[in-house]
C-alpha positions, 0 to 999 in steps of 0.5 A, a space after each residue: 847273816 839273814 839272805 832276805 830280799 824286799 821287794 818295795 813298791 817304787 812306783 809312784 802312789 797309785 791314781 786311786 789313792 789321790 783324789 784329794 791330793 790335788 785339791 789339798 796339795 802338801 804346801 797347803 795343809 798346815 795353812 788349811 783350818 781344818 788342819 789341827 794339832 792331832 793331824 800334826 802330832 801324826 806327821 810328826 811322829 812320821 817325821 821322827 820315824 824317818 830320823 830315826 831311820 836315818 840316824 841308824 843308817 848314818 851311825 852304821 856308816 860311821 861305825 863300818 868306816 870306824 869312826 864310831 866305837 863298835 861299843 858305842 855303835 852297839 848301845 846306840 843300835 839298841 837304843 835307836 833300833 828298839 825305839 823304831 821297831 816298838 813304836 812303828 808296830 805301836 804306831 801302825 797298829 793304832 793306825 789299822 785299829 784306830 784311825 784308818 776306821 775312821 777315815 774310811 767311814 768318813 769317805 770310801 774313797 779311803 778304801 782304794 788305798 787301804 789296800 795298799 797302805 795294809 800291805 805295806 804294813 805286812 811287808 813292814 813287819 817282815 823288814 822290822 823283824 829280819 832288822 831285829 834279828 840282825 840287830 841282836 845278832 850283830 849286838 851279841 857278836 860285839 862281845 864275842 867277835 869283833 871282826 864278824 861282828 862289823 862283816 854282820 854290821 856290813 848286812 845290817 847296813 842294807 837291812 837299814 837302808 831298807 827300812 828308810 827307803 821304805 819309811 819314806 815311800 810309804 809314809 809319804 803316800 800314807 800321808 798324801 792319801 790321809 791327809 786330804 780327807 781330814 782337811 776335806 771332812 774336817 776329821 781329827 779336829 
């Protein structure tokens, strides 16, 4: 079992990193004409990292009070696991390479929240990677030894809670920082 603690940003997004924020409020956005398909198409991915998150966190519940095969839970944990680790390091690979340029070149101000929005990438890859290495050990364990494999399941649970709290902080800011600027310049369209 891993023995890895986390320390997550629970504070709301610093003041920098909302200069927008107030004048394109969440409610507003899709209603704005400078809200296009690319800029949903992004929220829409987020969306379905955080289900992914969730379904994980929920088949673990259901797996640890046996109400889901250990076999059934293990190919699922595969499927839905791997599936969220690969496209969060595609996803926010592109992002630091790609679209986080963009907006900064389009408005400074981005910068202030980068810095944050980097670090929390950092401290991501570290969470995907201590869940990936639980993952597979709890998969191996299926085959070999149930009893330690739902004590390892029991870890992998935190490991998962983890990741959905930290989905849902960050990419909340990420998208309360983002956002404004491209309804703001008309970025994406």
């Amino acid at each position: 079992m891993l023995d890895t603690t986390y320390t997550i940003r629970d504070t709301d997004m610093p003041e920098e990193m909302r200069f927008l924020l107030d004048t394109y409020p969440r409610n507003t956005w899709e209603a704005h004409p400078g809200f296009k398909d690319k800029t949903r198409q992004w929220l829409n991915a987020h969306q379905n990292f955080r289900a992914l998150a969730e379904r994980l966190c929920s088949d673990t519940e259901l797996m640890l009070d046996r109400k889901m095969a250990l076999d059934d839970y293990t190919t699922r944990l595969s499927f839905l696991g791997g599936r969220l680790v690969g496209n969060l390091h595609g996803h926010h690979g592109w992002e630091d390479h790609n679209y986080f340029p963009e907006l900064s070149a389009v408005d400074a101000r981005f910068d202030a929240g980068l810095e944050v929005l980097e670090k929390d990438h950092a401290d991501l890859d570290v969470v995907l990677d201590d869940f990936t290495r639980q993952a597979n050990r709890v998969i191996k364990l299926a085959t070999l030894d149930e009893t330690q494999a739902y004590d390892e399941a029991g870890a992998l649970y935190g490991q998962v809670q983890v990741i959905e709290m930290f989905l849902r902080r960050h990419l909340g800011d990420e998208e309360d920082l983002a956002v404004p600027i491209i309804l703001h310049h008309r970025l994406r369209g």
